[in-house]
VOGU-3710 file (C-alpha; in Angstrom, 3 decimals, decimal comma):
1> xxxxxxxxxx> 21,806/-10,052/-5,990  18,396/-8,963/-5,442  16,775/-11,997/-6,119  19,122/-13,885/-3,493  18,288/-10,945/-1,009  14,620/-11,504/-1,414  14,948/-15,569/-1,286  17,434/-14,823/2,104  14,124/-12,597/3,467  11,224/-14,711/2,817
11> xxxxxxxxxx> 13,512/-17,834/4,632  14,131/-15,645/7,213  10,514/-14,802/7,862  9,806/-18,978/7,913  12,406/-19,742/9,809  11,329/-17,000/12,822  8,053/-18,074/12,747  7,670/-20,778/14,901  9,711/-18,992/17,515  7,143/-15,828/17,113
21> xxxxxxxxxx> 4,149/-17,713/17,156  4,837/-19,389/20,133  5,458/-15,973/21,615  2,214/-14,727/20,148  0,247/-18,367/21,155  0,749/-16,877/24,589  -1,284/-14,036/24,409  -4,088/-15,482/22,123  -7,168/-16,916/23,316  -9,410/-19,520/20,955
31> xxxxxxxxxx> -13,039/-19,999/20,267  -14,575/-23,067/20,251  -17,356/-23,597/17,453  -19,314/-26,365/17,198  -17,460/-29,822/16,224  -17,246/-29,166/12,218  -16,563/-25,336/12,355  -13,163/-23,362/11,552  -11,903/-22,680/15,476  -10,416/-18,941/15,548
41> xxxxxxxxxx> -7,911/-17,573/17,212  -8,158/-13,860/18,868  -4,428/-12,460/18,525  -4,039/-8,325/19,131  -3,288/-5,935/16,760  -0,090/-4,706/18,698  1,371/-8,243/18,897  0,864/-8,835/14,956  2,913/-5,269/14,557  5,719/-6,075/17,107
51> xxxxxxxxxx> 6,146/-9,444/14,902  6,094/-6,995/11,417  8,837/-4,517/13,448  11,040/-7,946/14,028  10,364/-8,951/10,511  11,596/-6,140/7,660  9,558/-3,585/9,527  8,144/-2,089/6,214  6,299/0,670/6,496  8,859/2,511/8,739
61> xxxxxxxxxx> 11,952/1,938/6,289  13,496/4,278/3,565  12,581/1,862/0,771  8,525/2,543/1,928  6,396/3,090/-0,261  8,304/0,570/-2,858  7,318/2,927/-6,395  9,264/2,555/-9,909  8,621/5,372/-12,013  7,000/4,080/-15,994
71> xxxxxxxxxx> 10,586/5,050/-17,372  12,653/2,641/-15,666  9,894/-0,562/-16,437  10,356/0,343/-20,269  14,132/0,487/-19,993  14,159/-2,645/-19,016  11,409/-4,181/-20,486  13,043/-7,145/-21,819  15,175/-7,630/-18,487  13,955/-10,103/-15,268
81> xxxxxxxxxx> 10,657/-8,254/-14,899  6,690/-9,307/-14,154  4,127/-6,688/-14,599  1,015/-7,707/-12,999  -1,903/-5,334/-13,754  -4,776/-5,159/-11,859  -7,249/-3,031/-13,818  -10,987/-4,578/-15,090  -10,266/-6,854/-17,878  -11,913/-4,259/-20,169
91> xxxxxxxxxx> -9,073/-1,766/-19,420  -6,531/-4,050/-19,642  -7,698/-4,948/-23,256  -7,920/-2,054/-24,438  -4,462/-0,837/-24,094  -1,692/-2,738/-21,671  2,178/-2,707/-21,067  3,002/-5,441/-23,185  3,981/-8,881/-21,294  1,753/-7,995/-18,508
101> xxxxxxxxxx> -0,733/-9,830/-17,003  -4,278/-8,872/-16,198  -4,788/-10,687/-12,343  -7,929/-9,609/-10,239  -6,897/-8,355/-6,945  -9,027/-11,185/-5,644  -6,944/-13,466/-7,210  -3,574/-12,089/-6,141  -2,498/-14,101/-3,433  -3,551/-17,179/-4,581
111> xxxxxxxxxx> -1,434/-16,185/-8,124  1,717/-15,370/-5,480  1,159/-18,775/-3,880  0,436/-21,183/-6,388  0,910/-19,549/-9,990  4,036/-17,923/-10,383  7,946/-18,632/-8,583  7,562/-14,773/-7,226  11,518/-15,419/-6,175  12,425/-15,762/-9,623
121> xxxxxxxxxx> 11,640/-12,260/-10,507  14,377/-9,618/-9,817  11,417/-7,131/-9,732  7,367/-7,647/-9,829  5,628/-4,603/-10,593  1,869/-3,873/-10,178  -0,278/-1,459/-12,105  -3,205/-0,255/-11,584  -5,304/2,890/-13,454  -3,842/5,585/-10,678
131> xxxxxxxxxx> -1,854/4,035/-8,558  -3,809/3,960/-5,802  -4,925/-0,067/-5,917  -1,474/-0,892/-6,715  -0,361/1,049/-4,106  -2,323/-0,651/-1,465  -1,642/-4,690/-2,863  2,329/-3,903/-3,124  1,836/-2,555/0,635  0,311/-5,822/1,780
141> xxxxxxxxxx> 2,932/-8,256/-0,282  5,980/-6,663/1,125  4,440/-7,270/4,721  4,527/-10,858/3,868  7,808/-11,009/2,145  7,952/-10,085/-1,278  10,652/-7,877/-1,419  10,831/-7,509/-5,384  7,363/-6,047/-6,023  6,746/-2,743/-6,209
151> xxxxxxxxxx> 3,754/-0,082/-7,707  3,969/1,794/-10,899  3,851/5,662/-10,116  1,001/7,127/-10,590  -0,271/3,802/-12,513  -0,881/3,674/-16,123  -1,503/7,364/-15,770  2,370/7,840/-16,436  2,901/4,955/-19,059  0,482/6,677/-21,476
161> xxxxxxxxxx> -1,029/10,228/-22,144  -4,356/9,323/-23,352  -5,050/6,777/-19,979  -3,865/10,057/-17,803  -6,145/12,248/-19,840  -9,346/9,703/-17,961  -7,007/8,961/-14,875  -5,127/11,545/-12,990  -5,874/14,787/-14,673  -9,195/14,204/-13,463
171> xxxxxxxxxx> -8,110/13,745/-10,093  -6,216/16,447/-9,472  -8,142/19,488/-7,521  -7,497/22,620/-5,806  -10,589/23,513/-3,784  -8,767/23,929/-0,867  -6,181/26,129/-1,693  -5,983/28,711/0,885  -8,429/27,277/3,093  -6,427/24,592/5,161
181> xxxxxxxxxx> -5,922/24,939/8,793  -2,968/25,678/10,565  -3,913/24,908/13,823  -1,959/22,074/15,839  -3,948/18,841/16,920  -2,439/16,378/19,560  -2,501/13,136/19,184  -4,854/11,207/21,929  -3,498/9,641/24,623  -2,109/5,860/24,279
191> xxxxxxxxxx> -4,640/3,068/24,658  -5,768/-0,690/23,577  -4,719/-2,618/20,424  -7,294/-3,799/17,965  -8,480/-7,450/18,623  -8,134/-9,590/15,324  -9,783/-13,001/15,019  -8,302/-15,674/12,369  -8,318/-19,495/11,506  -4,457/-19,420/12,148
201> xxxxxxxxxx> -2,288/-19,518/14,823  1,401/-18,425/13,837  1,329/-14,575/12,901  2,643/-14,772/9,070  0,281/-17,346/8,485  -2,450/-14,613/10,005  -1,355/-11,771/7,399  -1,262/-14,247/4,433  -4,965/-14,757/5,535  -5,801/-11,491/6,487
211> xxxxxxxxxx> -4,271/-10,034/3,271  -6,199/-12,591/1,024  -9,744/-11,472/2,740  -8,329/-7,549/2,712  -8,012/-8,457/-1,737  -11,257/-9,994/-2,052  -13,183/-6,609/-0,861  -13,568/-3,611/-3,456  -11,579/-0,909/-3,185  -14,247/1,093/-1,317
221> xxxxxxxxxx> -13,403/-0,621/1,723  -9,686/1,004/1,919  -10,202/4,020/-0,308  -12,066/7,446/0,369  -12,310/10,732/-1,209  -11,438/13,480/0,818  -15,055/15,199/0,732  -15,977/12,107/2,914  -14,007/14,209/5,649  -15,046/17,748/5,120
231> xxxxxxxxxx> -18,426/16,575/4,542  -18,326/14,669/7,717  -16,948/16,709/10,644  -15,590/14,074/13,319  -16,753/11,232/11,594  -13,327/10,024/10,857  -9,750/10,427/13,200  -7,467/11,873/10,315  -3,800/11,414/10,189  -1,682/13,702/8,103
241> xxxxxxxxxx> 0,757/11,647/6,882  3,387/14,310/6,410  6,370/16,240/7,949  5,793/18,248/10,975  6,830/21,608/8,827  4,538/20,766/5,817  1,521/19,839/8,587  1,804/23,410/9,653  2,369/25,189/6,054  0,785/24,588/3,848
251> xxxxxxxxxx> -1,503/23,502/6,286  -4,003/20,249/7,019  -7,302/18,977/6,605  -9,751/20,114/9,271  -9,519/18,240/12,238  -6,232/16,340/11,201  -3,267/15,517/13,299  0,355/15,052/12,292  1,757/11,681/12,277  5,368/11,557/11,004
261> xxxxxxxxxx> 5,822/9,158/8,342  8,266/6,003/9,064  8,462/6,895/12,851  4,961/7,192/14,120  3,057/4,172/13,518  5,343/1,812/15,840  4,326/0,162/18,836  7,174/2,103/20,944  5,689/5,613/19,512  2,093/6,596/18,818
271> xxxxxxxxxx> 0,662/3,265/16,927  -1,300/2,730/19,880  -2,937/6,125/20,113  -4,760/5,362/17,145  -8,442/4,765/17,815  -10,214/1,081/18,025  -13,888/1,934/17,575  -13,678/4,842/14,846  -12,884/5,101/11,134  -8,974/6,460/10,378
281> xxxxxxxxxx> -8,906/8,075/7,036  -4,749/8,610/6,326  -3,956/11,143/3,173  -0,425/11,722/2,292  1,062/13,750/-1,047  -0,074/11,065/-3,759  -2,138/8,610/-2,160  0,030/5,989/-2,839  2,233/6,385/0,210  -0,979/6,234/2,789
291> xxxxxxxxxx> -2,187/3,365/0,517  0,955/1,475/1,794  0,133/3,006/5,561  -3,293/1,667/5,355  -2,613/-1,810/4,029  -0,522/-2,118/7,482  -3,157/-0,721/9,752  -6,256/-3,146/7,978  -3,614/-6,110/8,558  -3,499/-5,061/12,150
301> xxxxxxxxxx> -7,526/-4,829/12,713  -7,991/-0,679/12,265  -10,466/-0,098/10,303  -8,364/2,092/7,972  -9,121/4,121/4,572  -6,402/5,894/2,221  -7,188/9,098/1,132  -7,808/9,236/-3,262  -4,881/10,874/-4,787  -3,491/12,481/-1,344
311> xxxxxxxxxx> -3,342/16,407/-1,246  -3,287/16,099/-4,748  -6,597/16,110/-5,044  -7,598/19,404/-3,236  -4,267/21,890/-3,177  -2,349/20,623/-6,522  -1,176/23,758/-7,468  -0,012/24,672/-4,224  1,975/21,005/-4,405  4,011/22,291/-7,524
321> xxxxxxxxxx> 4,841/25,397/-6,768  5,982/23,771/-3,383  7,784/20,687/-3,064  11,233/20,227/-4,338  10,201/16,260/-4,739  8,819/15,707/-8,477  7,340/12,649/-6,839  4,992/14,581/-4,303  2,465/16,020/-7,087  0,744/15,349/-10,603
331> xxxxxxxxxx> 2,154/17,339/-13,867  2,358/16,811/-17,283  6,081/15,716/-16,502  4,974/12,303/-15,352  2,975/11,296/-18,665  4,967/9,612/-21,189  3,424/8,191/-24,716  4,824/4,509/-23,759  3,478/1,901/-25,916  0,552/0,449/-25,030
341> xxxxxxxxxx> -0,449/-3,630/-26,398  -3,613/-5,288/-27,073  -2,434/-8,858/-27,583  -3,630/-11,064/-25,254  -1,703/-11,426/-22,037  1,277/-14,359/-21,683  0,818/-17,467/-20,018  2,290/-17,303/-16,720  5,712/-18,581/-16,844  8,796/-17,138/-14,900
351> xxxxxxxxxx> 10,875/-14,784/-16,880  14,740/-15,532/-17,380  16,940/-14,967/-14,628  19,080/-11,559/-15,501  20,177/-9,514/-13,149  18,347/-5,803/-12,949  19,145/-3,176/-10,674  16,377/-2,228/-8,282  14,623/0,850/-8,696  13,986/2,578/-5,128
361> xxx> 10,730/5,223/-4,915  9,640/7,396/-2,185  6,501/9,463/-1,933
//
């Protein structure tokens, strides 16, 4: 059922987008290079995000950020299921989910387009170390349609205790305990779209271009540690990805304003109030959630940065003793001893077509 869902969305998105592109056409202008260069097209930011709010709408949806928790990849191990993992080949040799594949993120899209049938999976997951990488690819392939993939929580930190002992116990901090404001920051008022420029015209064909250049850049041009913000006063306009309630207790980073996750970042709320000429650093519970956030914003021209590890990484303890939602903080009750395999990774090759029930994660 899922796969015929996810075949029925990507048509969907092909079929619109002639209709949308011709909308879009309308409010793009083109450069003219010299006679042998790529022409580009200027499109805004706020007309690529209306066509994303016609088309699934992602990032504002229940199913956002798409996470399956290390458990339920096991149970079904031998069931319709790619795991794609992302780590440096030297991690992924030295201990891997068996069946998985070790893909470069610069590679990714062009594995989507031309390696693998990505409809014949009932459910592609990506790993990464933390789940922070992950996090931010599965953000940018459900923009463009693929509805089956999803990020491993917390990475490979979960799947096995002696990765997590390297990976996410390290990460975890609690620095600021105490020490967060309280005080209430408004949002600025509403103002211009970022301008993107891009070899194509139709906006799906924009994201599948944007997203490919997005992949080829290290993580260091979407990811931040959150000392780059208290080190930096006003340097960066910071978005608390949380609920109002938990914005005001336990409290935010300095200088942070509240933008309620799956309502804020449309183009009929505040998407527009966020700022064209400075950096946006987002930080949610885990990192993984604003890594979805962020892949959005990049597609849309903001120049965008997740938060490492969310408020994980500076009130942890506070995060336990808090929140009701196992999901919004690191323990020992997310490592498992899973096995991990050294054998050298499959050929790519689709997996048999059995049907698996989706696994649903929040942050």
């Amino acid at each position: 059922m899922q796969k015929c869902n996810t075949m029925k969305r990507i048509n969907f998105h092909f079929l619109l987008l002639l209709l949308v592109g011709f909308a879009l056409l309308s409010g793009c202008s083109q450069q003219n290079d010299k006679p042998g260069q790529a022409t580009f097209n200027t499109i805004s930011g706020g007309d690529l995000a209306a066509y994303f709010e016609q088309h699934s709408n992602y990032i504002n949806t229940p199913i956002a950020p798409a996470i399956i928790n290390a458990a339920d990849i096991y149970r079904n191990r031998t069931h319709n299921i790619k795991v794609i993992d992302l780590r440096p080949e030297i991690e992924f040799e030295s201990g891997h989910i068996e069946g998985a594949v070790n893909i470069p993120t610069k590679d990714l899209m062009s594995y989507f387009r031309n390696t693998i049938d990505a409809q014949a999976f009932d459910t592609i997951v990506l790993v990464c170390a933390k789940g922070q990488t992950a996090g931010f690819a599965t953000g940018l392939l459900r923009l463009l349609g693929y509805d089956n993939t999803f990020s491993l929580r917390f990475g490979m930190s979960s799947w096995n205790e002696a990765i997590a002992e390297a990976g996410w116990d390290k990460s975890i901090g609690n620095e600021l305990v105490g020490k967060l404001e309280t005080e209430n920051h408004p949002k600025p008022a509403k103002g211009a779209y970022p301008e993107i420029e891009s070899t194509a015209s139709l906006p799906l064909e924009i994201a599948f271009e944007r997203a490919d250049t997005l992949l080829s850049k290290p993580s260091k041009t979407y990811l931040i540690d959150y000392k780059a913000i208290t080190e930096n006063p006003g340097k960066y306009f910071v978005i608390n990805y949380w609920p109002e309630d938990k914005y005001l207790n336990p409290g935010h980073l300095p200088g942070s304003m509240q933008y309620t996750p799956k309502k804020a970042l449309l183009t009929t709320t505040d998407l527009s109030t966020l700022p064209t000429d400075q950096p946006i650093a987002v930080y949610c519970f885990t990192g993984q959630h604003s890594a979805t956030v962020v892949a959005y914003l990049k597609l849309l021209g903001y120049d965008a940065y997740s938060v490492k590890f969310g408020s994980n990484a500076f009130i942890n303890e506070t995060l336990i003793q808090t929140e009701k939602k196992a999901g919004h903080y690191w323990s020992d009750i997310h490592k498992n001893n899973l096995p991990l395999s050294t054998a050298a990774q499959p050929a790519a090759a689709d997996a048999p077509a059995v049907e698996i029930k989706s696994v649903q994660g929040g942050c």
